[in-house]
matplotlib code that plots the C-alpha trace (Angstrom):
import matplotlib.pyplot as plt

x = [13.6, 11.4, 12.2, 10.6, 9.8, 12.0, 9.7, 10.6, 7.4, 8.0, 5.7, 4.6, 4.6, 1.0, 1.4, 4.1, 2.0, -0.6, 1.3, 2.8, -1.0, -2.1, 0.5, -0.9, -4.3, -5.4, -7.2, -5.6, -8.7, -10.2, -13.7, -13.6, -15.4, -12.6, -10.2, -11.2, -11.4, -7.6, -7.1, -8.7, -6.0, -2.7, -4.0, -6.2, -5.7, -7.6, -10.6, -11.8, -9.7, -11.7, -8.8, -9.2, -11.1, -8.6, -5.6, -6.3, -7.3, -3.7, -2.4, -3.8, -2.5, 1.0, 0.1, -0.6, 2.3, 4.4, 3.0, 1.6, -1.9, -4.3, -7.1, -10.2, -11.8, -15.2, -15.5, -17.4, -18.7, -20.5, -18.2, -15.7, -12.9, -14.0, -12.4, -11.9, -14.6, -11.7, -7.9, -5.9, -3.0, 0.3, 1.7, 3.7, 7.7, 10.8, 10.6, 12.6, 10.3, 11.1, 14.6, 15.3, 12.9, 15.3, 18.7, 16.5, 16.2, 19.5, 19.6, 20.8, 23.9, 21.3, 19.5, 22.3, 20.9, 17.6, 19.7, 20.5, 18.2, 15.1, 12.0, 8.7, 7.6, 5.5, 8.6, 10.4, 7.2, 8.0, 12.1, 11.4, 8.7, 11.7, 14.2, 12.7, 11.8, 15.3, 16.7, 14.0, 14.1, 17.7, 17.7, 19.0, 16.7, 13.6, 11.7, 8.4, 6.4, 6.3, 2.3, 3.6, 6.2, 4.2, 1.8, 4.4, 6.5, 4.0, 0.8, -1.1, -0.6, -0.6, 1.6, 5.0, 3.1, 2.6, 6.0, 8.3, 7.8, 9.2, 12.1, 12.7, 13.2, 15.8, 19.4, 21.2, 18.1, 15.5, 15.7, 13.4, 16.4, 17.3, 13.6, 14.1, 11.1, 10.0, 7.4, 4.7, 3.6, 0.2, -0.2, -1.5, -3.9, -2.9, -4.1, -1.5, -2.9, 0.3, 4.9, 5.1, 7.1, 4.0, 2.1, -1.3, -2.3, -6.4, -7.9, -11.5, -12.4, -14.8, -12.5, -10.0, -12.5, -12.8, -9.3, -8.3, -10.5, -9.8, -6.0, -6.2, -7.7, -4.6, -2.3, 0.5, 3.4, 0.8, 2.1, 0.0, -3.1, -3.5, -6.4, -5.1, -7.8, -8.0, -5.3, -3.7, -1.7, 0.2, 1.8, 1.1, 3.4, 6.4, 4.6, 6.0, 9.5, 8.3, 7.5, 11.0, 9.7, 7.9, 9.8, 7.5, 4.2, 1.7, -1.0, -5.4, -7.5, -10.3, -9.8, -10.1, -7.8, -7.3, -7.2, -4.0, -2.4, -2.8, -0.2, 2.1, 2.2, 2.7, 5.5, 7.6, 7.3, 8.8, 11.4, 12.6, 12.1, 14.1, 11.1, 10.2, 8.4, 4.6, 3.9, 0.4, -1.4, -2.0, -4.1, -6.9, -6.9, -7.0, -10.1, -11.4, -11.2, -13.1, -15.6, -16.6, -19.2, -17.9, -19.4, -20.0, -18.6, -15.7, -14.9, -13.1, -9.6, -7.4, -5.2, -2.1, -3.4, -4.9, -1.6, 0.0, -2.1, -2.0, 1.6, 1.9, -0.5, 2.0, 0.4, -2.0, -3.6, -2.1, -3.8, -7.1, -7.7, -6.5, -9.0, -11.4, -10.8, -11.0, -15.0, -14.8, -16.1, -14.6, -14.3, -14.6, -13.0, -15.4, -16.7, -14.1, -15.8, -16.4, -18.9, -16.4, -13.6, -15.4, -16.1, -12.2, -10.7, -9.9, -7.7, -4.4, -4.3, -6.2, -2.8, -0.8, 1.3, 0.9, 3.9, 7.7, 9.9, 12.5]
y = [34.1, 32.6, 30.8, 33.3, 31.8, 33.4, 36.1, 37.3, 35.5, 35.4, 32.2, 32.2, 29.0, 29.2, 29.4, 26.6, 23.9, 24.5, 24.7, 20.9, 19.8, 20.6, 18.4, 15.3, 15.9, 13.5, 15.4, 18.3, 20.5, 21.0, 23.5, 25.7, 23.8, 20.5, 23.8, 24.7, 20.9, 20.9, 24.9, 23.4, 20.4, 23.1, 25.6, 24.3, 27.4, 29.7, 28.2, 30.8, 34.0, 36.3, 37.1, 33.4, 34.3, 37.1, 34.8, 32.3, 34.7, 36.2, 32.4, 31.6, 35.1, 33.9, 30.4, 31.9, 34.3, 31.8, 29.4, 26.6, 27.4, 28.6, 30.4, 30.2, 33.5, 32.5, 33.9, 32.8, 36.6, 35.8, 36.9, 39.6, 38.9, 37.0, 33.8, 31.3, 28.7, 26.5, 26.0, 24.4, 22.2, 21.4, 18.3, 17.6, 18.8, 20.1, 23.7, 26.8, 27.1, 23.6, 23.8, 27.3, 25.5, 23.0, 25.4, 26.4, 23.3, 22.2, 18.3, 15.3, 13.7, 10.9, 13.8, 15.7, 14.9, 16.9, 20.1, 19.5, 16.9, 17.8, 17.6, 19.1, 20.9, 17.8, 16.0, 18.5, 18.1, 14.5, 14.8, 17.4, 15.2, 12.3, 14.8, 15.8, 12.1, 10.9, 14.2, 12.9, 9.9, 8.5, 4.8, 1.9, -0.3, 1.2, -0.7, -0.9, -2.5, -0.2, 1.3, 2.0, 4.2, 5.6, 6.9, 8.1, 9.8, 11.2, 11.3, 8.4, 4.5, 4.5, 7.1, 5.5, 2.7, 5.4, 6.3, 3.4, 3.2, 7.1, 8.8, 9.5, 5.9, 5.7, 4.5, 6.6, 8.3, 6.8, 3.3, 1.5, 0.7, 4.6, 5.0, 1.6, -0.5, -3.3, -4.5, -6.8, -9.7, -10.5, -14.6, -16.8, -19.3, -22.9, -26.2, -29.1, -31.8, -34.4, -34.0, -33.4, -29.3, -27.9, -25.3, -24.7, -21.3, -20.8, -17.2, -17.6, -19.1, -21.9, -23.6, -23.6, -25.4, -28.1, -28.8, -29.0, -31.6, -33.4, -33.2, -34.2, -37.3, -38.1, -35.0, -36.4, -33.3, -31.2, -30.7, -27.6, -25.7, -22.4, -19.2, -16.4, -14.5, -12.3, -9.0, -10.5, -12.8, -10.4, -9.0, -12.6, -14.4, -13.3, -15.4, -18.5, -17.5, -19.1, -22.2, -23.6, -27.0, -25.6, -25.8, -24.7, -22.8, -23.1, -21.0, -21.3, -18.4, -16.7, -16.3, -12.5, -9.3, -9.5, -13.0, -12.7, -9.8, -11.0, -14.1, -12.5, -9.6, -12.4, -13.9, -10.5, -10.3, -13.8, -13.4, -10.3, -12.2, -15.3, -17.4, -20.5, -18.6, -18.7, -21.1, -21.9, -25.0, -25.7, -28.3, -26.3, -23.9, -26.1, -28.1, -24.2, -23.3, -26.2, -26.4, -22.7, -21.0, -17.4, -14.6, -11.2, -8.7, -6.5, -4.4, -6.1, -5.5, -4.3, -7.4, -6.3, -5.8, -9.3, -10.8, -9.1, -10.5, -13.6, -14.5, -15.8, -18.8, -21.5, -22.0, -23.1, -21.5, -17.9, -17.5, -19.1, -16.9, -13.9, -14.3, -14.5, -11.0, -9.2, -10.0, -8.7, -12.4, -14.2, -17.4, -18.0, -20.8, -21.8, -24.0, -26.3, -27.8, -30.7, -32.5, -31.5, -32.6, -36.0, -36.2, -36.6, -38.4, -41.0, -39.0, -37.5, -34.3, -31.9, -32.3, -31.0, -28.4, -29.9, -31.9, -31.4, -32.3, -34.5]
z = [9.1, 6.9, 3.6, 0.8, -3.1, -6.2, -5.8, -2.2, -1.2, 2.4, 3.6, 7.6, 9.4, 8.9, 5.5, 5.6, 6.9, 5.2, 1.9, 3.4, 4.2, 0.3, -0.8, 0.2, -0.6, -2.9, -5.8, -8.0, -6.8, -3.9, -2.7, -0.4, 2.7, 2.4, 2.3, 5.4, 7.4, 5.9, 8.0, 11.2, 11.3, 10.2, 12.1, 15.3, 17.3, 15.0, 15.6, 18.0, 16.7, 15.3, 12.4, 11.4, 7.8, 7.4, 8.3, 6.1, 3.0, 3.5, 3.7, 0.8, -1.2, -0.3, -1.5, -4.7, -5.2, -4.3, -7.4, -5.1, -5.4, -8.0, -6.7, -8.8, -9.9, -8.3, -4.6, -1.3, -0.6, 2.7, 4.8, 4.4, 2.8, 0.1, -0.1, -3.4, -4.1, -5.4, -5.4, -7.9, -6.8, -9.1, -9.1, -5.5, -6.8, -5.3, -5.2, -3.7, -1.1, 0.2, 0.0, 1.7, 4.7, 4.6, 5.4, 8.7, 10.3, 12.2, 10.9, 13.0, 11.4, 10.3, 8.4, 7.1, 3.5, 3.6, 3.5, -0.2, -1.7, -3.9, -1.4, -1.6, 1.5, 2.7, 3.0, 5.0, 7.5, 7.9, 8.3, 10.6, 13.4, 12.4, 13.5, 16.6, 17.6, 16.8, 19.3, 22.0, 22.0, 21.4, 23.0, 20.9, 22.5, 21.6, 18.7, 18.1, 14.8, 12.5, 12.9, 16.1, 15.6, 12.8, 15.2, 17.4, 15.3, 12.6, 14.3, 12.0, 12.3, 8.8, 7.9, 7.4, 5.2, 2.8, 2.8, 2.2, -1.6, -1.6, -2.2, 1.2, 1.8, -1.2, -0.5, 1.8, 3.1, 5.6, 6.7, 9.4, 10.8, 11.8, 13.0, 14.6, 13.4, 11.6, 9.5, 11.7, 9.5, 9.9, 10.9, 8.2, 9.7, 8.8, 9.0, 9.2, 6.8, 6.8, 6.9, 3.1, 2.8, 0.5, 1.9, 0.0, 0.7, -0.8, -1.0, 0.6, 3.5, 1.9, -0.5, 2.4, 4.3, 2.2, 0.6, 4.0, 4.7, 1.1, 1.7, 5.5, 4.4, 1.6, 2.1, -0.6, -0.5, 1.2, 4.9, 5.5, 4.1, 4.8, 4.5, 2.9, 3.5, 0.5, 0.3, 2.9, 1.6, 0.5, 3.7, 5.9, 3.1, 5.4, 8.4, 6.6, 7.6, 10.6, 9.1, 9.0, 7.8, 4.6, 0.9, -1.2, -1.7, -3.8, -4.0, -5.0, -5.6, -7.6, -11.5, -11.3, -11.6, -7.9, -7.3, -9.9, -8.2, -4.6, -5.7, -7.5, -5.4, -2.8, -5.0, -5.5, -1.5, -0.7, -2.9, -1.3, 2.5, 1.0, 0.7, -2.0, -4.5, -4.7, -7.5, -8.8, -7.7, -11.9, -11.4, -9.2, -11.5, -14.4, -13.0, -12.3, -15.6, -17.0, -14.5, -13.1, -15.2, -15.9, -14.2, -15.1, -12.2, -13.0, -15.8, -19.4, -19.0, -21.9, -23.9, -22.4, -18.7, -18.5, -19.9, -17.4, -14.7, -15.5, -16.4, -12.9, -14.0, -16.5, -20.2, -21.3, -18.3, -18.6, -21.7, -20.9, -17.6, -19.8, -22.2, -19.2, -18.1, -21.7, -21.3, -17.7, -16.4, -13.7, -12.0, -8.2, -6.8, -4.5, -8.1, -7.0, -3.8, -2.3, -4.9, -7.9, -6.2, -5.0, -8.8, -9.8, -7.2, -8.7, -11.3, -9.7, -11.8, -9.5, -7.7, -10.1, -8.4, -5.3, -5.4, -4.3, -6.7, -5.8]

ax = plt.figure().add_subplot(projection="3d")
ax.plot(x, y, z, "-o")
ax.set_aspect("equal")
plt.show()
């Protein structure tokens, strides 16, 4: 039997997945030629039915009656019967629907929870593939990383990524230890430079370049200096787990909203993998902010958003790289090369932060 809406709306399996599909579109509103790309994936065996027009129009009328969709008033009339130009999505919620899908499915004791929690009809989509896989495929020894199993189990590599920061990974519920995967950390490339415990991490590829070769030459604390290569700091900061020797991190990058929220994105991520928190190489940044010439490039961010950003950086700096981003400049870090670094060698406070204290 079908699950039906508090109206009796009795809702097909056609109707079902495409009611699941809807959810994670991205928009609120979507026109009538992305509505049918979304039909061809829920529904790939109507592509050469005559009835498919007719099948999805009655689709969508159950849609509707149900309160999941809005069809608008406007109507594609070149082909009978007319279909909506547009549909109006609400917000993804837990609804009847979902839930009376829900007391149809016979859960695995790992799933018994998706009978009575609050899940939108998406969700029941996912439990459901997990479900299956987990009845399938019921050896111990089976991991895989976790874009893997993603593709596996839900058909996209990226899927599960998506996921984690849900409710359906909330305590009690999912964990990648039931689906029996792990997060892959991407490697950070590294250059050892002398036996001090500092890692130096730097964003672009450039500046790495030459601090490597400027701290290779008189490394102090600085036993390794590593490319973070942008955005991926933020997931290759676990790869320092395997860097048994290293104590602390410091960490060089662009004075920008993203150069900000790439280390202390990085920092949040550490201390949940038990790593030295990512600290800010103070004196880099310091010689940054007094020789980089701003540049225009990204939108002014709002008083509160660019102290946000840049709390990460100690004061004075916090402030001064604040103010930078209210008139939408930046600084990029590549300023600090190899002549301006030449230029104040024979002062020690580029290094500041670069140290392990004792």
């Amino acid at each position: 039997m079908n699950p039906s809406t508090p109206g009796n709306v009795m809702l097909s399996p056609r109707a079902l997945r495409l009611a699941a599909a809807l959810e994670e579109w991205p928009r609120r509103t979507l026109t009538l030629d992305e509505l049918w790309k979304i039909y061809a994936v829920t529904d790939a065996a109507s592509a050469t039915r005559p009835s498919r027009r007719t099948d999805l129009a009655e689709a969508l009328e159950a849609l509707a009656a149900a309160g999941l969709i809005n069809c608008s008033r406007s109507r594609d009339t070149s082909a009978t019967p007319a279909l909506p130009t547009r549909l109006t999505l609400p917000a993804p919620q837990p609804s009847p629907t979902a839930a009376a899908l829900a007391h149809t499915i016979a859960w695995r004791p790992e799933l018994a929870w998706a009978a009575s929690a609050r899940l939108t009809l998406g969700q029941i989509g996912v439990l459901r593939s997990i479900n299956d896989w987990l009845r399938d495929c019921g050896r111990d020894d089976d991991v895989s990383p976790l874009r893997e199993r993603s593709l596996e189990v839900l058909g996209h590599e990226k899927r599960l990524d998506a996921l984690l920061g849900t409710s359906l990974f909330a305590p009690g519920r999912l964990t990648l230890g039931l689906l029996r995967t792990f997060r892959a950390h991407p490697p950070l490339p590294a250059r050892r430079t002398g036996d001090g415990p500092v890692l130096l991490v730097v964003e672009n590829a450039d500046t790495f370049d030459t601090l490597t070769r400027v701290l290779t030459a008189g490394p102090g604390d600085v036993g390794w200096v590593a490319w973070g290569a942008g955005a991926a700091f933020e997931a290759s900061v676990a790869s320092v787990l395997d860097m048994t020797e290293v104590r602390a991190i410091a960490y060089f990058g662009d004075l920008d909203a993203d150069g900000l929220r790439i280390p202390a994105s990085a920092h949040r991520r550490a201390a949940q993998d038990g790593l030295p928190p990512v600290h800010p190489a103070t004196g880099l940044y310091r010689l940054l902010l007094d020789m980089g010439v701003p540049q225009p490039g990204q939108a002014p961010l709002a008083v509160g958003k660019a102290n946000d950003l840049a709390s990460w950086l100690l004061e004075p700096l916090a402030t001064r790289a604040a103010s930078l981003l209210t008139t939408g400049c930046r600084l990029a870090q590549e300023a600090v090369g190899t002549r301006a670094l030449q230029a104040h060698m024979d002062t020690s406070e580029w290094r500041d932060g670069l140290g392990f204290p004792n």
